[in-house]
C-alpha positions as CSV (number, residue, x, y, z in Angstrom):
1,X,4.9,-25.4,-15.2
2,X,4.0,-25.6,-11.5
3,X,2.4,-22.7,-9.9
4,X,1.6,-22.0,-5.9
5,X,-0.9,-19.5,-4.9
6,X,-0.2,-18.1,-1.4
7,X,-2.4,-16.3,0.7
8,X,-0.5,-14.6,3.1
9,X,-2.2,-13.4,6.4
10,X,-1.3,-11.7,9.7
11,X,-2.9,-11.2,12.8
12,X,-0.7,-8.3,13.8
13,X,-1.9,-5.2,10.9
14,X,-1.1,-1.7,12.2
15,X,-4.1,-0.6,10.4
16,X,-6.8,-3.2,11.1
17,X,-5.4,-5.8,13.3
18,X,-7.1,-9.6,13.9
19,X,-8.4,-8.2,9.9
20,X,-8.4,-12.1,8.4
21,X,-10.8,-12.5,11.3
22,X,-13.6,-10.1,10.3
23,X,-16.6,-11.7,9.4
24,X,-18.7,-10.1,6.4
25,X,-21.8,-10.6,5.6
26,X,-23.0,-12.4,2.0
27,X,-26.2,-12.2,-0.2
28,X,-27.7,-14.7,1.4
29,X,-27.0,-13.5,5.0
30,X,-24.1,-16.5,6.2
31,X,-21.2,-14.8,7.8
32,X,-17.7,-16.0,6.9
33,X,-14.2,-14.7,8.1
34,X,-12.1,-12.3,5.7
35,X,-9.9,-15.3,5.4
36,X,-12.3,-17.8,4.5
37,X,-13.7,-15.8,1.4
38,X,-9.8,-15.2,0.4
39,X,-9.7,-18.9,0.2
40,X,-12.8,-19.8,-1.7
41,X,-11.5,-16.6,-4.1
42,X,-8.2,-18.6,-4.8
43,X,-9.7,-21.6,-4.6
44,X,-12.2,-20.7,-7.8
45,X,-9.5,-20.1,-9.6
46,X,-8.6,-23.0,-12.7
47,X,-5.7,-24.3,-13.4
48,X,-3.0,-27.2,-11.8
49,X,-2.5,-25.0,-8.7
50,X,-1.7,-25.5,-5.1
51,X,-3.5,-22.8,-2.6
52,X,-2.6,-22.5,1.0
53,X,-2.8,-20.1,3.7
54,X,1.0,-18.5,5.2
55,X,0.3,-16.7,8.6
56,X,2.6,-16.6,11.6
57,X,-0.3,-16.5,14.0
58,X,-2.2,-19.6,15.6
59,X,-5.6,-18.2,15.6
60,X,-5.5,-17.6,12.0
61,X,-4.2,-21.6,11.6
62,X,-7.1,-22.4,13.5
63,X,-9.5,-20.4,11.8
64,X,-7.9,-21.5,8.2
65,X,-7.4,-24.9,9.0
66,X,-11.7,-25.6,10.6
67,X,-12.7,-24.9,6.8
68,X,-9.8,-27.5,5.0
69,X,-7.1,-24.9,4.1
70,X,-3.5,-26.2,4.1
71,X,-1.4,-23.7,6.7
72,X,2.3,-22.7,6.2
73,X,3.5,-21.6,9.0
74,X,6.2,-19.0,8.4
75,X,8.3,-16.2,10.5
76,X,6.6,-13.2,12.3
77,X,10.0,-11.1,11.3
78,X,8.5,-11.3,7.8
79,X,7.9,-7.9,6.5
80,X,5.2,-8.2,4.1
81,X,3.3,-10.4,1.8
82,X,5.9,-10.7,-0.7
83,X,8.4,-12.0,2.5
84,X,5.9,-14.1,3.6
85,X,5.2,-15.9,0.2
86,X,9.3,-16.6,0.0
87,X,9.2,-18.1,3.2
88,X,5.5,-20.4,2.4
89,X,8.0,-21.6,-1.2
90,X,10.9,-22.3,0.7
91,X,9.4,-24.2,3.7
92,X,7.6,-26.4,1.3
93,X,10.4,-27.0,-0.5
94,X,10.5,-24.8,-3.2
95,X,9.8,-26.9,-6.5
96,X,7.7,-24.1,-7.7
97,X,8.0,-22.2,-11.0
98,X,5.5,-19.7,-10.3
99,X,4.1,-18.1,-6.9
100,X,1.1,-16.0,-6.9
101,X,0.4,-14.1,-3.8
102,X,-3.2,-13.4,-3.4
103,X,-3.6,-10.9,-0.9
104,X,-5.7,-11.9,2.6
105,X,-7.6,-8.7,2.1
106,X,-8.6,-8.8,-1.1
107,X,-11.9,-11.2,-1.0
108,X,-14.0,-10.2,-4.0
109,X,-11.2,-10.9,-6.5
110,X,-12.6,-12.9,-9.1
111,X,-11.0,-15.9,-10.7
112,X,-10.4,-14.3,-14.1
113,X,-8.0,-11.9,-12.8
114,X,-5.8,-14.5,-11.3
115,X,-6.0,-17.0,-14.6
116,X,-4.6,-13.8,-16.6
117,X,-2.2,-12.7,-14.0
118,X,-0.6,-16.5,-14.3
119,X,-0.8,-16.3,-18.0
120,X,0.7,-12.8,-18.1
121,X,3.7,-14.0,-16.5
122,X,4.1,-17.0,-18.0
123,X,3.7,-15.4,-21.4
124,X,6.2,-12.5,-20.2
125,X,10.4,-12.7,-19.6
126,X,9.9,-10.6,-16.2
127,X,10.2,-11.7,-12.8
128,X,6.7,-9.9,-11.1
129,X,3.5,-9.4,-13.0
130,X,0.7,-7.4,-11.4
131,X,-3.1,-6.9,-12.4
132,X,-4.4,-3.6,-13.2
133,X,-8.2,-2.9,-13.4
134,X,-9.2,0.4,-15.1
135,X,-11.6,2.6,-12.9
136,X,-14.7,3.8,-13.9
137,X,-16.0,7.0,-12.7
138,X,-17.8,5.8,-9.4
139,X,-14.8,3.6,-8.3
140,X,-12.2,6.7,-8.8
141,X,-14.8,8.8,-7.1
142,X,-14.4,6.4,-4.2
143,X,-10.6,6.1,-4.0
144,X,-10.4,10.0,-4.1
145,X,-13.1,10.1,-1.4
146,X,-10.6,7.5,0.9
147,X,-8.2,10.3,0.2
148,X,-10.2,13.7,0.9
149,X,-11.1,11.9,4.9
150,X,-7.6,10.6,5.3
151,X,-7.9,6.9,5.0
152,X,-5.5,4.8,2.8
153,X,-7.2,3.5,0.6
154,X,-6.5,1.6,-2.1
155,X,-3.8,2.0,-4.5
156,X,-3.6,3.1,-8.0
157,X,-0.9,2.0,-10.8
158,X,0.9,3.7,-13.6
159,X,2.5,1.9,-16.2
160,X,4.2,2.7,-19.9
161,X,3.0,1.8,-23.7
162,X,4.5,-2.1,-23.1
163,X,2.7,-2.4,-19.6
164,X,5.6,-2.2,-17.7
165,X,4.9,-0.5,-14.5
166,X,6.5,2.9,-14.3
167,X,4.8,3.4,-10.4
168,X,2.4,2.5,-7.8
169,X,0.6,4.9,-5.2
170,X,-1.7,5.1,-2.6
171,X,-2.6,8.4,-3.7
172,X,-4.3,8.9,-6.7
173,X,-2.3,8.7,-10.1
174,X,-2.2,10.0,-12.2
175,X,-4.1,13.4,-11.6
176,X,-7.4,14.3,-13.6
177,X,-9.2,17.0,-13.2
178,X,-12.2,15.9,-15.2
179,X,-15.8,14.6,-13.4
180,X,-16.8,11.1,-14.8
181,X,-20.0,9.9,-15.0
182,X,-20.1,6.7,-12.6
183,X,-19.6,3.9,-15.4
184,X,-17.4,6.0,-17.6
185,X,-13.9,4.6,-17.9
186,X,-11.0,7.0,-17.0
187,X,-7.4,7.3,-17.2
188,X,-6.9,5.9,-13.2
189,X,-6.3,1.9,-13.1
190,X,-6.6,0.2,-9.6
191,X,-3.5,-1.8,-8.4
192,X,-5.8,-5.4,-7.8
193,X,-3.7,-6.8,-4.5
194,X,-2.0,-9.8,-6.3
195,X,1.0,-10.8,-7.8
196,X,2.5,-13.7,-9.8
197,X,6.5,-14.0,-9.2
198,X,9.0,-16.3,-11.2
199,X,10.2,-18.1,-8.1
200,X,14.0,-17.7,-8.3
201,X,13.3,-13.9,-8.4
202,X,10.8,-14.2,-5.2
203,X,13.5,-16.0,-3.4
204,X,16.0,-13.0,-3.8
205,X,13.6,-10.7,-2.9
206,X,13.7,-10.6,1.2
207,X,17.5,-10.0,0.5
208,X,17.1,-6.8,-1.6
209,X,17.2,-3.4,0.0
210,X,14.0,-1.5,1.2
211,X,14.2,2.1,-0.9
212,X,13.3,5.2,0.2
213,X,9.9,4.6,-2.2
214,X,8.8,1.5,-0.6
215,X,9.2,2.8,3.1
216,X,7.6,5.9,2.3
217,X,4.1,4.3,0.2
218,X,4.1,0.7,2.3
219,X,4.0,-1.1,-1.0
220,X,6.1,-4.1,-1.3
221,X,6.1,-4.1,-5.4
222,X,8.7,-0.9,-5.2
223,X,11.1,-3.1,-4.0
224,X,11.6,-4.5,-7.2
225,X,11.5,-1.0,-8.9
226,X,13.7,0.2,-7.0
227,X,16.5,-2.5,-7.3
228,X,16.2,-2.4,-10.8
229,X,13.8,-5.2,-11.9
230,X,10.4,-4.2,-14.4
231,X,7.1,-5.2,-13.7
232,X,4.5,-6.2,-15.9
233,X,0.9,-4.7,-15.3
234,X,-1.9,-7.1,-16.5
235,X,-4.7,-5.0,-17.4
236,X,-8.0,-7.1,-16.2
237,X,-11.6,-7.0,-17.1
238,X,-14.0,-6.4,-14.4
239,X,-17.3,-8.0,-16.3
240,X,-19.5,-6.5,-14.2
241,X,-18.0,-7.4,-10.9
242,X,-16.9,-4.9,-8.7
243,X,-13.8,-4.5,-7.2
244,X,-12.7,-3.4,-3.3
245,X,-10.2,-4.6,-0.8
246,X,-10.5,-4.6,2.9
247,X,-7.7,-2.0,3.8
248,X,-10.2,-0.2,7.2
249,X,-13.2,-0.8,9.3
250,X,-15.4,1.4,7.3
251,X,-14.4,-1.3,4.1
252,X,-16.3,-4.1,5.7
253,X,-19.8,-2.2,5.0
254,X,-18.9,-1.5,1.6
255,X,-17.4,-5.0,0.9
256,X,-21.2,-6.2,2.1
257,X,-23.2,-4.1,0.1
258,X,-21.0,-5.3,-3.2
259,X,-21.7,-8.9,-2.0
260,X,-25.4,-8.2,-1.6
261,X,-25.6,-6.5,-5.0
262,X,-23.6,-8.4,-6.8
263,X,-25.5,-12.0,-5.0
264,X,-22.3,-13.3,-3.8
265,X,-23.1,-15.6,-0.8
């Protein structure tokens, strides 16, 4: 079964804009472009796939295409991620039976969450899969810190005894009151920025309507909570890597410093 991997990108972000632009730093000192390293992440993932870039912005074609990525160019009306991936599928053609949207901001994903996100969903009868990464102590420590100085942050996930999502937040969910020690696992799991979708559901999806949730948290997935459809949450091993999206400006330091620790060039 076929399966597209879309990395959706725009120029435009009311919280960071020209972000797939930014260049961070590596181990070894080379500068690339947010949207470079989102490439080489999809790119390392196995598998029969085909990866391209969906933006509605020529700088970002530029900057995708100097470095060999195939460009979609789709709509600027498109209202997130999950829009923009329906619009990559059908100005290809469609064709697809799975398409995997690997967020533009999420650079440090490793392969092995995407290879079990596409085998969660294959192995599943629901139309979104998402993966969920359980936080240790210093990693829930940082998201509640992102909270305490105002700054969204990333976003946590709560889901039932079958893994099917029962809510996502950008605050932190749910609430402990308990210190952790900064390896120890805890109760909170970290919504990874990336999604698998059966692509007849994904193709219905810009026609569904935006709930009150969705409006209220920004987060595209509660669109299919809200009109009814479950989600299944992939839990994902970390195996040592660490885990952090690119949501502000003060993200780009900490991105770096993982890179340099973690001797990703």
């Amino acid at each position: 079964m076929s399966t597209l991997i879309v990395i959706p990108a725009r120029y435009a972000s009311t919280r960071y804009p020209a972000k797939p632009l930014v260049a961070l730093t590596g181990s070894t000192g080379e500068k690339k472009t947010l949207i470079r390293r989102s490439w080489d992440a999809a790119m390392s993932v196995e598998g029969d796939l085909r990866v391209v870039v969906a933006t509605d912005d020529d700088r970002i074609k530029a900057e995708a295409e100097s470095f060999g990525a195939e460009v979609v160019m789709t709509s600027p009306e498109c209202r997130n991620g999950t829009e923009r991936c329906a619009e990559a599928h059908a100005n290809l053609g469609g064709g697809f039976d799975y398409v995997v949207n690997l967020q533009g901001d999420a650079p440090l994903t490793p392969p092995w969450f995407i290879e079990a996100l596409i085998e969660g969903i294959k192995g599943s009868d629901l139309d979104l899969a998402t993966p969920v990464l359980r936080c240790e102590g210093a990693m829930l420590e940082a998201l509640k810190e992102d909270r305490r100085n105002d700054r969204v942050g990333g976003t946590t996930a709560v889901f039932g005894a079958a893994h099917q999502a029962l809510y996502f937040s950008k605050e932190v969910v749910p609430f402990t009151g308990q210190t952790y020690a900064p390896d120890a696992p805890t109760p909170v799991f970290h919504h990874v920025g990336a999604y698998a979708y059966r692509a007849e559901a994904l193709a219905r999806y810009p026609e569904w309507e935006i709930g009150p949730l969705e409006q209220l948290e920004g987060l595209e997935q509660l669109r299919f909570l809200e009109n009814g459809h479950d989600i299944l949450c992939v839990e994902v091993e970390s195996k040592g890597r660490q885990f952090w999206e690119l949501n502000n400006p003060s993200d780009v330091a900490r991105i770096e410093a993982i890179m340099a620790e973690m001797g990703l060039a």
